[in-house]
C-alpha positions, 0 to 999 in steps of 0.5 A, spaced: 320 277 178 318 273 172 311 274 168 307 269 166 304 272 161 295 271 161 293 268 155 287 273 151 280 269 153 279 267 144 286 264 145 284 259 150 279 258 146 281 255 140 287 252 144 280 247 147 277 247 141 283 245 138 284 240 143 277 237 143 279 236 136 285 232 136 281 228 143 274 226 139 277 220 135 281 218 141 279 212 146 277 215 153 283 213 156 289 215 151 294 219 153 297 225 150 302 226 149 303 234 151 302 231 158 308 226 157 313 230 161 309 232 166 307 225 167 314 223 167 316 229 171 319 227 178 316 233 181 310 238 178 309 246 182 303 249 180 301 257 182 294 258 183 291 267 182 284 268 184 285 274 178 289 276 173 293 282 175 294 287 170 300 289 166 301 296 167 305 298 160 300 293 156 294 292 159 294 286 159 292 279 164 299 277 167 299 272 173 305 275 177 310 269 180 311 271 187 303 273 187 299 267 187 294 265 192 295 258 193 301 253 190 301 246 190 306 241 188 306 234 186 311 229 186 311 220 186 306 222 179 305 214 177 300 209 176 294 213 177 296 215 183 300 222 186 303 225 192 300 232 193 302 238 198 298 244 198 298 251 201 291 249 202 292 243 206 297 241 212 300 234 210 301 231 204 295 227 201 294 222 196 291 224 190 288 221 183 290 223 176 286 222 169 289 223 164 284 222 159 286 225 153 283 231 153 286 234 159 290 232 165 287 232 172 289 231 178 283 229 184 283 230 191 277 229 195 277 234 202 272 233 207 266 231 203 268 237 196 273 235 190 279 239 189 280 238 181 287 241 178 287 240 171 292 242 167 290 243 159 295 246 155 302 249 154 302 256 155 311 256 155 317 252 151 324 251 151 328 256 146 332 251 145 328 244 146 322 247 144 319 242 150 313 245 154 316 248 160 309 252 163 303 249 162 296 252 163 292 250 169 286 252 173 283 249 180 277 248 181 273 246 189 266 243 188 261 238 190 260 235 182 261 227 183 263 226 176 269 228 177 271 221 178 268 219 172 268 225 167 273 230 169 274 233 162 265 234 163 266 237 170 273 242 169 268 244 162 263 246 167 267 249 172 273 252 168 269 260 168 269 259 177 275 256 178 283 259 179 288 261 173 294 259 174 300 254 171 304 249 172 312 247 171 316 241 171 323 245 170 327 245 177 334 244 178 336 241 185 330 240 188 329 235 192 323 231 194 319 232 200 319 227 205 315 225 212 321 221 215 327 223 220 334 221 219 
């Protein structure tokens, strides 16, 4: 069983002060680079926690692989567009992706409410590449409309509420999900 360590609340605080830094001179639609490999990535899965579970030795906010509360996959990732499976919905659906600079998002519209995925930051590098292989995520269900026009705004205001998680891009042998029969 594998430990994703949960990252201290001033932690994620300055990796989002840091970002917004680096994003406030940029246009609205460049693309950042920390999101390149997950934009590039043929398939991307993403573990949801409602809570953070506690490290008994440590103390310390852990999300437990195994443990999460809803997993979504992503796959087909290009031109504003990719395909998603989720635990939380039967089918694969067709989604929007904004990538903005500041963060990556991921919208679905489900029935009248807006599902944001947003990933904002690398939690995990490679050892030997130093290339991000664990991104830190959140999921968010809401009503906000902005989100189509001002994702970054709306994970801003939504981020306290919404669910903890992360996202990879590192599988080996996986192949992707298809609806046709051979």
């Amino acid at each position: 069983m594998m430990r994703i360590p949960a990252r201290p609340a001033a932690f994620l605080a300055a990796l989002l002060i840091a970002a917004a830094a680096s994003a406030a001179d940029a246009p609205s639609q460049f693309t950042n680079a920390q999101f390149a490999n997950v934009l590039a990535a043929r398939f991307v899965h993403c573990a949801f926690y409602k809570a953070y579970d506690t490290d008994p030795s440590t103390g310390d906010p852990v999300m437990v692989e195994g443990h999460s509360n809803s997993l979504t996959h992503f796959q087909r990732i290009s031109g504003g567009h990719a395909r998603q499976i989720s635990t939380r919905v039967a089918g694969a659906r067709d989604v929007r992706v904004m990538d903005w600079g500041k963060y990556l998002h991921f919208v679905d519209y489900v029935a009248g409410m807006y599902v944001l995925t947003t990933v904002y930051g690398c939690i995990d590098h490679d050892a030997k590449t130093g290339v991000c292989v664990t991104y830190g995520a959140t999921q968010s269900r809401h009503f906000d409309s902005r989100v189509l026009t001002d994702p970054d705004a709306v994970y801003e205001e939504w981020k306290e509420s919404a669910d903890v998680g992360f996202c990879d891009h590192s599988f080996v042998n996986v192949q992707e999900a298809t609806n046709t029969k051979k």
